[in-house]
C-alpha positions as CSV (number, residue, x, y, z in Angstrom):
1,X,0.0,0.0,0.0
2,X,0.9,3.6,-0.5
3,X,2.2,6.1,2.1
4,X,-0.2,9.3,0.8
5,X,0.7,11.3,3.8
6,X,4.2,10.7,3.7
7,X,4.3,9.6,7.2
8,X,7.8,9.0,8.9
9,X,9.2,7.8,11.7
10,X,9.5,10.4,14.6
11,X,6.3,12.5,13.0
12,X,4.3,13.8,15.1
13,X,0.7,14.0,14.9
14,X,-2.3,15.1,16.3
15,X,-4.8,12.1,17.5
16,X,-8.6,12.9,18.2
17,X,-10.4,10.1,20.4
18,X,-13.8,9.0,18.8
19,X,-15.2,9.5,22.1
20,X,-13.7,12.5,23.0
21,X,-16.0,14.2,24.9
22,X,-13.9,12.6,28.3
23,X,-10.2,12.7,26.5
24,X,-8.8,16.1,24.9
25,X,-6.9,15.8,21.6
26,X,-2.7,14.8,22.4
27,X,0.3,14.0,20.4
28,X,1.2,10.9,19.4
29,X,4.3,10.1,17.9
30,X,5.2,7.6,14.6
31,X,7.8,4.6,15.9
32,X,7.7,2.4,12.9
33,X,5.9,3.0,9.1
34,X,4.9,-0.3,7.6
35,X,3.4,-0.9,4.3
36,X,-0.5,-0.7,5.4
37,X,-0.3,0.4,8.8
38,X,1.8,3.4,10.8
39,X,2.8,2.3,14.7
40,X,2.8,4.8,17.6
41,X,4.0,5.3,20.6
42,X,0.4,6.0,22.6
43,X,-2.3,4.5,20.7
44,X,-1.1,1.0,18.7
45,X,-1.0,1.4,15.3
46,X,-3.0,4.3,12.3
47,X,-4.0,3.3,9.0
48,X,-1.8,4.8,6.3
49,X,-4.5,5.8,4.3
50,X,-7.1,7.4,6.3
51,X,-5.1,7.8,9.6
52,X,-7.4,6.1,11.6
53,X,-6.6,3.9,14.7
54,X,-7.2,-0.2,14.7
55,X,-9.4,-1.2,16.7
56,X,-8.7,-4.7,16.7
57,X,-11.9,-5.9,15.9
58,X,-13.7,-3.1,18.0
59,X,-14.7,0.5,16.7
60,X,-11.9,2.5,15.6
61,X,-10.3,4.6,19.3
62,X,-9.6,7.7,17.4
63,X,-7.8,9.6,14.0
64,X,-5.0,10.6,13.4
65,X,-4.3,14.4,11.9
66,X,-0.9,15.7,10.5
67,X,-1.6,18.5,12.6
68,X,-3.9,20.4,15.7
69,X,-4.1,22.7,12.9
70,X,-5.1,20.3,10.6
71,X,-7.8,19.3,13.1
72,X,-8.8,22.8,13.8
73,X,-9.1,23.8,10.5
74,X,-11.5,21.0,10.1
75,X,-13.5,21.4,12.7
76,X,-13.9,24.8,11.6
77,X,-14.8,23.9,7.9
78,X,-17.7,21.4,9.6
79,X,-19.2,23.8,11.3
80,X,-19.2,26.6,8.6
81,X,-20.7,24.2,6.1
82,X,-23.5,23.3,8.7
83,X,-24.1,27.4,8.9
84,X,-24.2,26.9,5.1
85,X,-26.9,23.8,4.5
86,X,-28.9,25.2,7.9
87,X,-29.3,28.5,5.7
88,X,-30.0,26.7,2.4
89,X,-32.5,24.3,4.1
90,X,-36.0,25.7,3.3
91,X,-35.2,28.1,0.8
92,X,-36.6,27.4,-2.4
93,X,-35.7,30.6,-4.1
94,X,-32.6,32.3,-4.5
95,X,-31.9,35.4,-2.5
96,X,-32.7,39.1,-4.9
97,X,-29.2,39.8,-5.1
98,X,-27.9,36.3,-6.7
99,X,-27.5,35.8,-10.6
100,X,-27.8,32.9,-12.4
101,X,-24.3,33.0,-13.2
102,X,-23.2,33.4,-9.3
103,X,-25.0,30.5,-8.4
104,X,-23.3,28.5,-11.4
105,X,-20.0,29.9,-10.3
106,X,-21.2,28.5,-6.5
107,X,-22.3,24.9,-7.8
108,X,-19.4,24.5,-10.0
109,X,-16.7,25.1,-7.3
110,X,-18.2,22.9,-4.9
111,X,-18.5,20.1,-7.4
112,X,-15.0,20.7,-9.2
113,X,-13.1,19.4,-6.2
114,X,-15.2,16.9,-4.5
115,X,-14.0,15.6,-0.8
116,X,-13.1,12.5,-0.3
117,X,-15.3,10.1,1.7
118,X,-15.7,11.6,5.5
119,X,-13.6,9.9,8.2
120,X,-14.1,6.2,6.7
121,X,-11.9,3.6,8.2
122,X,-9.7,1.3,6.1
């Protein structure tokens, strides 16, 4: 399998417990890249592709991020986009000020780089 992150040993990264309503974010740090799976030092071994943590049969612990950044900025684009389909929800008209070639411009940038599938684990 392919490395598409680039992960090394002696990365750090930024690891996000699925339940973290009890746990805050930490670091974690990589101690050995294999060819499908990354291992660390606090929390057994990520997937290489989607960062997430094995569960070993059990629901995934957590995900990696390359960064609290990373995470943050996330988090942030979530929450904006929920602002976005709240708004959109129920409006069956555009607004008076929008054009027909505004809301073209809109559709086509959301669907010329789509995002890849949400948090899935591999």
């Amino acid at each position: 399998m392919a490395n598409p992150h680039k992960l090394k040993v002696g990365q750090t990264l930024w690891f996000v417990p699925t339940d973290h309503r009890h746990i805050a974010g930490r670091e974690i740090v990589i101690t050995k890249v294999g060819r499908k799976w990354a291992e660390t030092d606090r929390v057994g071994r990520i997937s290489l592709q989607s960062l997430w943590a094995d569960g070993e049969g059990f629901s995934s612990p957590g995900r990696a991020w390359l960064s609290k950044q990373a995470y943050t900025e996330w988090q942030q684009c979530i929450v904006a986009w929920t602002e976005l389909v709240e708004w959109m929800r129920g409006r069956y008209h555009a607004p008076a000020h929008m054009t027909v070639f505004k809301v073209k411009a809109i559709l086509k940038e959301l669907k010329a780089n789509p995002p890849p599938p949400p948090m899935q684990i591999q």
